[in-house]
N, C-alpha and C positions, 0 to 999 in steps of 0.2 A: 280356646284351649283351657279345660281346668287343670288348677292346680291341686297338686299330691301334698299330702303332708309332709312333714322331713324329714320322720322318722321311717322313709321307705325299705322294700326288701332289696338288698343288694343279690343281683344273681348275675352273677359273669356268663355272658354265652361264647358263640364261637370265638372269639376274641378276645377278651375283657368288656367289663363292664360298661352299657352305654344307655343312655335315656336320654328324655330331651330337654335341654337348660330350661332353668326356671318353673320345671315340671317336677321329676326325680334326682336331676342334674343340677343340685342346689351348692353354693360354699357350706353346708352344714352335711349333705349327706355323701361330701368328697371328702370330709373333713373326716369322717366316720369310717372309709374305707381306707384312706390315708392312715390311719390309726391302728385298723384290723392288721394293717400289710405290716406296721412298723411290732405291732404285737407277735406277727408269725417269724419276723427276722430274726426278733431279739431270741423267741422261744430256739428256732433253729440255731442259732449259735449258743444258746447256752447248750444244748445237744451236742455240737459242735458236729453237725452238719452241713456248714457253711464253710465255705475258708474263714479259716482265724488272724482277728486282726485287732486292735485297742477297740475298735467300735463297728460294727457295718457301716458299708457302704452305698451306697445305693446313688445311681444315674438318674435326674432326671430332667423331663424334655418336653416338649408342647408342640402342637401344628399351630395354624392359622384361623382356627376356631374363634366363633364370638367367646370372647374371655377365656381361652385358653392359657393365657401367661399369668391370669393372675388364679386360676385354678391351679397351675402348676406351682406356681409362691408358697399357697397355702398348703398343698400338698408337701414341699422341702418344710414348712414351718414346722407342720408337724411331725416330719420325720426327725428335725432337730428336736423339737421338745421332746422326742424318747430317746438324745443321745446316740443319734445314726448320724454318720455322715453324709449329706446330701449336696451332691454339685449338681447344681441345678445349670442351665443352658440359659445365656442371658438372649436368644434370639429363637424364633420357630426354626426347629430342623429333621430333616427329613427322620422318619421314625427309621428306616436302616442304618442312618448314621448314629441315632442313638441309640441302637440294637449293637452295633461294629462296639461304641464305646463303651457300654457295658463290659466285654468281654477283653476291651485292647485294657481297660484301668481295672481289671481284674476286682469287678465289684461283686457286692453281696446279688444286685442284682438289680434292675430299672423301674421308673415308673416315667408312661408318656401319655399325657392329657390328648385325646385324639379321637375321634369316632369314626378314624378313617373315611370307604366311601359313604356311610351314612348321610341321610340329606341334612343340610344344615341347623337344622334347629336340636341337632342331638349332640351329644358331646359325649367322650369315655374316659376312661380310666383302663388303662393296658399293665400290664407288668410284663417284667422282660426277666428272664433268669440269667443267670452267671453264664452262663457260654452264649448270650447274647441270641440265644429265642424267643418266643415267647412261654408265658410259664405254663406247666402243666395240669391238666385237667385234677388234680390230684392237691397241687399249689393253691387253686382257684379256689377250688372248696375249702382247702383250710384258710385258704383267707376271710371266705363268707363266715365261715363259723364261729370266727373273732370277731366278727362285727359288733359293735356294742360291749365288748368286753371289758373294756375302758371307755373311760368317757377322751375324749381327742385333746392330746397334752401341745401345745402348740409354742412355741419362741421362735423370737425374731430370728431368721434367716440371713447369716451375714456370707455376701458374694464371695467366695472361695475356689480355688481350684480351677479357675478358667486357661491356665497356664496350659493346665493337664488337657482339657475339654480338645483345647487347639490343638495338643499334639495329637490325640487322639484320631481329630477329623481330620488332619494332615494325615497320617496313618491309614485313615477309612483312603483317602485321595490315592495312595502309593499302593493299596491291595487293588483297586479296581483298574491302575495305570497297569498295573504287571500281569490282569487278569483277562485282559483282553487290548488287542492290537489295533491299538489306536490310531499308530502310525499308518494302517492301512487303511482306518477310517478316515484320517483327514487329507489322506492323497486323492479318495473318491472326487471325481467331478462330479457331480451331482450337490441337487440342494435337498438338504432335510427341512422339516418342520418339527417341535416340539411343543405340548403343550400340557404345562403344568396345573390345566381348569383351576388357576389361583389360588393352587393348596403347596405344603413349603418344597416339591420339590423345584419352583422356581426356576433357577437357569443354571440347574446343578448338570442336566444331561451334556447341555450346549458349553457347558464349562470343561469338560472334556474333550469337545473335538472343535476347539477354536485352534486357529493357527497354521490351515494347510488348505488346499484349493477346496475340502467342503464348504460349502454354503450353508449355515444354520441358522436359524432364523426362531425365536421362542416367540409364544404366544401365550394371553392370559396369564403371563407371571407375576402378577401384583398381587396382595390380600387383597381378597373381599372373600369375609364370615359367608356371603350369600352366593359366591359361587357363580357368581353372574346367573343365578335362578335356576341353575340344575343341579342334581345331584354331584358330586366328585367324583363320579365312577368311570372308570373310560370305559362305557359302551354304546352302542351305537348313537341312543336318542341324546346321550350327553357331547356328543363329540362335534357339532354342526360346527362352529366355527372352524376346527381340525381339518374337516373332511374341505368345506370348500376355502381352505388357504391351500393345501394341497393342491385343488382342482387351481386355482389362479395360477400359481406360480411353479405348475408341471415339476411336483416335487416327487422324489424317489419314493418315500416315505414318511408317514407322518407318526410321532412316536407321542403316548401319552403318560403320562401317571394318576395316581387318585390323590385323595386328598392327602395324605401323608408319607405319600411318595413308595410306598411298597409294595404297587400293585403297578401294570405294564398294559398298556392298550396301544392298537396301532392301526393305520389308516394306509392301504396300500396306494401305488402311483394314481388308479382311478378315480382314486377320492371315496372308495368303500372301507367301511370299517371292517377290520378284521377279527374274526372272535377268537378265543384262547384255541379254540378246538382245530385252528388255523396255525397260530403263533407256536403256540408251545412243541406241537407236533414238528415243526421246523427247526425249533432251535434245538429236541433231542437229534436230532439227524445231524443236524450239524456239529454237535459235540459228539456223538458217536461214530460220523463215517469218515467226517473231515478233522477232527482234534482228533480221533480215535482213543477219545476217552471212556472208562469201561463206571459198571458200577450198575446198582438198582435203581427200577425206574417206580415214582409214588406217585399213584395217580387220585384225586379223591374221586368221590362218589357219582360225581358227576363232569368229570372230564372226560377224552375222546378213548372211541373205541381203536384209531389211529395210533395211540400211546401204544397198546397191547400190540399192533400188528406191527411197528416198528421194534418196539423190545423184542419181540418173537425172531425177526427178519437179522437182529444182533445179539442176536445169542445172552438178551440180558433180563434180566429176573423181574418180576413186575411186582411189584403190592398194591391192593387198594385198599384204602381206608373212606373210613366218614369225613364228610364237608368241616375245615379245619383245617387251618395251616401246623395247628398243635400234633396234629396226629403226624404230619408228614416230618414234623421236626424231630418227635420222638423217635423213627425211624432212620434219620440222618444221623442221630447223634450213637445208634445203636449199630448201625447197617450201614455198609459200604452203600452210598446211594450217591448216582451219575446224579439225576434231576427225579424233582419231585413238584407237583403243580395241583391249581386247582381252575377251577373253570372260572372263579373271576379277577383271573389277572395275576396272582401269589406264586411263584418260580422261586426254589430252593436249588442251585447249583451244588456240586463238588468243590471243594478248595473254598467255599466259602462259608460266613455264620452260617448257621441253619435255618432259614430264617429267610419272608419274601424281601428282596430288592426291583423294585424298579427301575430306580437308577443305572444299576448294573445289567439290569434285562433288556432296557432299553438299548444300552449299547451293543450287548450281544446278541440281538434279534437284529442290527443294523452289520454287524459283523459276518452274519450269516448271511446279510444279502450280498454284503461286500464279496464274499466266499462264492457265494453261485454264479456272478456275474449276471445277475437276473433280476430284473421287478419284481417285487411278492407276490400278484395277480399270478405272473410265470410259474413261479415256486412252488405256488398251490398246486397249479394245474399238474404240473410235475409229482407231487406229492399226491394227489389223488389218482394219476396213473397207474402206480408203482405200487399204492397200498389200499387202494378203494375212494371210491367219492362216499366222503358221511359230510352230510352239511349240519351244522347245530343253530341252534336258535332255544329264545328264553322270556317268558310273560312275567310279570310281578305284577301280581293282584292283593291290593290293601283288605286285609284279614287280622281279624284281632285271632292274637297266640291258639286260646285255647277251641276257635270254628279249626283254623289250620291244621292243629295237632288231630281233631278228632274226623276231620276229609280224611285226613292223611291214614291214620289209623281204621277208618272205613274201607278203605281204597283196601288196605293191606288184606284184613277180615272179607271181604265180599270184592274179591278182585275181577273184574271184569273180563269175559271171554274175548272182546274182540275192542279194536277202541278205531273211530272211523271207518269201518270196516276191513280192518287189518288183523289177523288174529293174534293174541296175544300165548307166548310162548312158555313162559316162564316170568317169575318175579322175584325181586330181591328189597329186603329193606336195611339194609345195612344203614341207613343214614334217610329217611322219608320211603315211600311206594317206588320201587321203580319196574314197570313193566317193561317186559323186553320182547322183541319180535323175530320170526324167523330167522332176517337177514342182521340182526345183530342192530336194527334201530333200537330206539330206548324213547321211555315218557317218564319223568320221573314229577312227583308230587314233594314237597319239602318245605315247610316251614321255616321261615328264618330263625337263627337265634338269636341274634340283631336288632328285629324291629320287627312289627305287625306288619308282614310280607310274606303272604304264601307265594312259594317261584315254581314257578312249571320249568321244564326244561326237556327238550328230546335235540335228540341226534336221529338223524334218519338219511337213507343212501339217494334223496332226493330234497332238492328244495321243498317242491310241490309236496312228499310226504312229510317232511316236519311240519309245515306251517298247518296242514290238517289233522297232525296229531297235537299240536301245541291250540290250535281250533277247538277241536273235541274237548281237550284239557280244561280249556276255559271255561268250556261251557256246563262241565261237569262240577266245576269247583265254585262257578257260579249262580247253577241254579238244582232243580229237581235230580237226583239221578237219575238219569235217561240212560242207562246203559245195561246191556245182557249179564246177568252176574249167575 
C-alpha cells in the first residue's frame, strides 16, 4: 500500500468522507477536516443560521474501526480548541443512536468517525446535521472549501456531558419501544438469529426482544477492526456464518446490520440471503396495508421496480432520486414520506429521524413476519404473486474512480442496442447508465463514491435473466466493448 502525503484532497462522497487509514486517513488529515467543520459552524452561527446558544454544540461518536476512538478524541480536541462544545461518546455506538442524539440534545449538529460498510482498512468522517440526518450535499461542500483555512487549533478535551449522552440513548431506547410492538415480538415461538459482523450494533437488536418465549441468539458481536475478514456489508458473500447458524438451529429469521449499525440485511428460514429488493418491498406493504400508514415512497436509483408497483396498488406518491441516503433525507424532512430506502440496506421510516436505522429496521422487518404469520421464503412468494416476480442481483468490480466514471459516461454516450441478447428500451442516468428493458428489467453501471468500485446492478423478471445481464455487464466493464452500439 503506498502512502499519500498529508496534506490530501478532502472530497466527501455519498456519505462523508472516507479513505484508508494510514493512507489518506491520517491523525493530521482528520485533524484538518475537524477544523474545516469547526470553521463552517462558527461561520453559521455568527449568520445565525444555526440555533443560538453561548457556544455550538456538536455530537460526537465512533464505530469499532481500527483507531476509531482515538480519531474521534482528536476530532472533540479540536472542536474545543475553536470553543464548540463537543460531548464526545466514551464507547462505540451505533451511528442511529448518534444521529437520535444529535436531534434529542438539540445540537449544532454531529460528527461519527465511521466508514460504515466499507472494508476495513478505510475509515470516515460523517457529519450529522441538527435534525439528526446526515448533512447536506450543499454542507459537505462548504465544509471542503474550509479545508485548510486555518491551520487545526486543538486543546485538551475534558469528559463532559455523559449524563446528557445517557438520557439521550435512553430516549433513542423509549422511541423504538413505542415504534414498534414488541410485545408481539417476544411472544413469537420461534428463534431469531442476529448478527452484528462485529461492528457496534452488537446486542443492540437482541436487547430489545429479550424477556418473552423468543429465542434470540447474537452472533459475531465482539470488536474486531477486521471483521473476521470480510467486509461489514450484510450481503450475501459477507453473511456465511448468518446464513448457516440459521440453517443449524431452523431459525425464523436471521437479521443483520453493517458496520455501524444503519444498514439492515437479513437471511430468511432456508438459510438464503435476502436482498433489499426483497426486504424493503415487504416492510412498505406492511406499513402501508397492515399499519395503514399513508405517505411518499423514496426510492434511489437503484432499488426495486416493486417499490413503484406497490405505491401504485396504494394510492401513494413515489420519488426517485440519486444513490444517497442525503437525497432521501432531504425529502423526509420536506415531504410527507411513508419510507424511503436504497438498495444497500439504508430504510428511512415516518415517525422517525430521517435518517437509515438498522436497529430499528431490523425489528420491523421481524414485525412484518410476526404480522403475516409467514416465513420470509412465504412472504416473497406471496409478494411476487400479487406484484410480479423481479429478482435483483449485484457484482463489484475493483476499478480506480476515474476508468469507472468514464465506462460509465461511455455506456451513457454510445448506449448499447441490445445487452445479452435482450433489447434494450430506453435509458436513464440519473445517478451512473442505467439501461432498461421492455418488461421493465434494468442493468445499471455506477461508480462508487466510496471507494474504487464500479457496481453493476440489474433487476430482471428472472433469475436466469439477471445473472446474464449482470454476465454481460461484466464482461463489458471488463474488457473490449463487445457490444452493438
Amino acid at each position: 500500500m503506498s502512502s499519500r502525503t498529508e496534506r490530501a484532497t478532502i472530497r466527501f462522497g455519498t456519505d462523508g468522507w472516507r479513505a484508508v487509514i494510514a493512507g489518506d486517513f491520517t491523525f493530521a488529515n482528520v485533524a484538518r477536516v475537524a477544523q474545516a467543520y469547526a470553521d463552517y459552524l462558527l461561520e453559521q452561527t455568527r449568520n445565525e443560521e444555526l440555533p443560538t446558544s453561548p457556544e455550538p454544540r456538536v455530537i460526537v461518536g465512533y464505530d469499532r474501526r481500527f483507531l476509531s476512538e482515538h480519531f474521534a478524541l482528536l476530532t472533540a480536541e479540536v472542536l474545543s480548541g475553536n470553543r464548540i462544545d463537543a460531548l464526545l461518546f466514551e464507547q462505540d455506538m451505533p451511528t442511529p443512536v448518534i444521529s437520535w442524539t444529535v436531534r434529542d440534545r438539540r445540537a449544532h449538529g454531529g460528527v461519527v468517525i465511521t466508514a460504515s460498510h466499507n472494508p476495513p482498512e478505510f475509515n470516515g468522517f460523517k457529519i450529522k446535521a441538527p435534525w439528526g440526518g446526515s448533512a447536506t450535499p450543499e454542507v459537505t461542500s462548504a465544509v471542503e472549501a474550509l479545508v485548510d483555512r486555518h491551520e487545526p487549533q486543538r486543546e485538551e478535551h475534558r469528559p463532559h456531558g455523559q449524563e446528557e449522552l445517557a438520557q439521550a440513548v435512553a430516549n433513542y431506547r423509549v422511541q423504538v419501544e413505542s415504534y414498534v410492538d414488541l410485545d408481539r415480538l417476544r411472544a413469537l415461538r420461534a428463534r431469531v438469529i442476529v448478527d452484528p459482523m462485529h461492528g457496534t450494533g452488537a446486542r443492540w437488536v437482541e436487547s430489545f426482544l429479550r424477556g418473552g418465549a423468543l429465542e434470540v441468539e447474537t452472533i459475531r458481536p465482539n470488536r474486531d477492526p477486521l471483521f473476521g475478514g470480510v467486509n461489514p456489508e450484510p450481503i450475501d458473500q459477507n453473511l456465511g456464518p448468518l446464513k448457516e447458524r440459521v440453517t443449524q438451529t431452523g431459525a425464523l429469521v436471521g437479521l443483520a446490520t453493517d458496520g455501524d449499525a444503519d444498514r439492515v440485511g437479513a437471511v430468511n428460514e432456508l438459510g438464503q440471503t435476502m436482498t433489499m429488493h426483497e426486504v424493503v418491498p415487504l416492510v412498505l406493504l406492511h406499513l402501508a396495508r397492515h399499519r395503514r400508514m399513508t405517505g411518499g415512497v423514496v426510492r434511489t436509483f437503484s432499488q426495486s421496480v416493486l417499490l413503484k408497483r406497490i405505491a401504485d396498488a396504494h394510492g401513494l406518491k413515489l420519488y426517485d432520486t440519486p444513490i444517497g441516503f442525503k437525497y432521501i433525507a432531504d425529502l423526509m424532512l420536506r415531504e410527507d414520506i411513508l419510507l424511503g430506502a436504497e438498495e444497500s440496506g439504508g430504510i428511512g421510516v415516518k415517525g422517525h429521524i430521517p435518517e437509515r436505522d438498522g436497529i430499528l429496521n431490523s425489528l420491523l422487518f421481524l414485525e412484518a413476519i410476526a404480522t403475516a404469520g409467514k416465513p420470509p421464503s412465504e412472504m416473497v412468494r406471496d409478494l411476487h404473486r400479487e406484484f410480479g416476480e423481479f429478482y435483483f442481483g449485484r457484482r463489484d468490480l475493483h476499478m480506480e474512480v476515474s476508468r469507472g466514471k468514464a465506462l460509465v459516461a461511455e455506456l451513457a454516450e454510445k448506449t448499447p442496442t441490445e445487452i445479452a441478447g435482450y433489447k434494450v428500451a430506453s435509458i436513464s442516468t440519473m445517478d451512473g447508465t442505467k439501461l432498461i428493458f421492455d418488461d421493465e428489467s434494468w442493468l445499471l453501471f455506477r461508480q462508487s463514491g466510496t471507494e474504487p468500485v464500479l457496481r453493476i446492478y440489474a433487476e430482471a423478471t428472472s433469475i436466469e435473466k439477471m445473472n446474464a445481464l449482470l454476465d454481460e455487464g461484466c464482461a463489458i466493464a471488463q474488457g473490449p466493448r463487445a457490444v452493438k452500439a
